[in-house]
N, C-alpha and C positions, 0 to 999 in steps of 0.2 A: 504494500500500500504506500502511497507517494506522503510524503511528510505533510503537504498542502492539507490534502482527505483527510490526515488523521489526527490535524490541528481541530479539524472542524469538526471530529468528531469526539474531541476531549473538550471543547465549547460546551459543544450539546449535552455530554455525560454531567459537566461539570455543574451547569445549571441545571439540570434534572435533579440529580443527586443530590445539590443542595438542597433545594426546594424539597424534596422529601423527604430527609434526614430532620431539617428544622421540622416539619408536622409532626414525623415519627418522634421525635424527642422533646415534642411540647407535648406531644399526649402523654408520652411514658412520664415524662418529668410532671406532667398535670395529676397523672396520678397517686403518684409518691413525691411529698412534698417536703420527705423527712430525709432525703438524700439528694446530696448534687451529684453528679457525672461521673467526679473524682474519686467521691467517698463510697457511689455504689460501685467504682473500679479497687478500692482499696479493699474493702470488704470479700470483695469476689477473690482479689489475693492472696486474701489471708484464709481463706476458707479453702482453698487450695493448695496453697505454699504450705499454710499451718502458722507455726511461731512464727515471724521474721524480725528482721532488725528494721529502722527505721531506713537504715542507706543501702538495703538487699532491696525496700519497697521505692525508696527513689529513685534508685537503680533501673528496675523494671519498667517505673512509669517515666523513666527518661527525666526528672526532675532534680532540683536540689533537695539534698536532704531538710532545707530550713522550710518549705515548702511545705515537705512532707509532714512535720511537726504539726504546722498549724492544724492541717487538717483530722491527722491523730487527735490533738485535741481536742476540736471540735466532737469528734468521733468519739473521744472518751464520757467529755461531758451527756452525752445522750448514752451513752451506759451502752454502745456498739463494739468497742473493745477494753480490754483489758494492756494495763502497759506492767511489766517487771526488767527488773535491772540481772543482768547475769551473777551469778554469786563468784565467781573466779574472775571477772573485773566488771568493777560497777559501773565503769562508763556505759558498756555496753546495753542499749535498751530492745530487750524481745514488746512487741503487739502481737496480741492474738486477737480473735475475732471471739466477740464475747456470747452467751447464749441469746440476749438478749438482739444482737447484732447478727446471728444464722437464722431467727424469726424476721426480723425484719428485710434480711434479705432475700429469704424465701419469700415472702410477700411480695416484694420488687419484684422480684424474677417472675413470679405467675402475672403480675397485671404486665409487665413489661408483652410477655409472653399474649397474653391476651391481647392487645392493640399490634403489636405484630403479623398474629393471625388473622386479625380484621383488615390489616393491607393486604398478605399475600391469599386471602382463601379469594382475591379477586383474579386470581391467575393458574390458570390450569396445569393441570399435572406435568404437561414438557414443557412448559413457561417455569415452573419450580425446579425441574430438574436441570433445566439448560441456568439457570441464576444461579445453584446450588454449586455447579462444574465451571461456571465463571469463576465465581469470587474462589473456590476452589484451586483454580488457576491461578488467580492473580497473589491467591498468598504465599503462594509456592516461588514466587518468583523473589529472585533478592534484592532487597532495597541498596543493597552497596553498591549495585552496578554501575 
């Protein structure tokens, strides 16, 4: 495909994609009001990774550590995680993701889940499966390149 085409059709991708991503994420965000973007990505980290440190999680999300604090905190004040110091050096600070913090993410997760499947149940079973073997593709692909 000539560079010309495929300018014009990262245009088009680009303002589609926008435009639906902001819907898609004013409704999931419309529906849980008790997490921003970050904190329902930090939560999902920890309930995955398990313990981590706060610069394993800053790490991950590409941020500074001093970043990651705030929103820890935030995240503690609402009783989502749990924060402990290592006993063999106390600088070191483990988060976990607290019980009260896998309730409310399972809740996110199902309404998120819900407003998702009321976009895609408009699209038929090779319109799912051909989106599914896209983004499929495109993750595979290295961002170093």
């Amino acid at each position: 495909m000539e560079s010309k085409e495929l300018e014009q059709y990262v245009e088009k991708l680009q303002q589609i994609f926008l435009l639906t991503m902001r819907r898609i994420s004013k409704q999931t965000t419309d529906c849980e009001p008790k997490l921003t973007g970050p904190q329902f990505y930090i939560l999902q980290l920890l309930r995955k990774k398990g313990r981590s440190t706060v610069s394993s999680l800053a790490e991950e999300m590409t941020v500074k550590p001093s970043a990651i604090t705030a929103m820890i905190d935030r995240l503690l004040k609402q009783g989502y995680v749990l924060r402990d110091r290592d006993e063999q050096d106390r600088r070191v600070v483990f988060i976990q993701i607290s019980e009260e913090g896998n309730e409310t993410l399972d809740e996110t997760l199902e309404k998120r889940k819900q407003v998702l499947m009321k976009y895609l149940s408009h699209l038929d079973r090779e319109e799912l499966d051909s989106l599914v073997s896209i983004f499929r593709k495109l993750s595979r692909i290295d961002s170093k390149e």
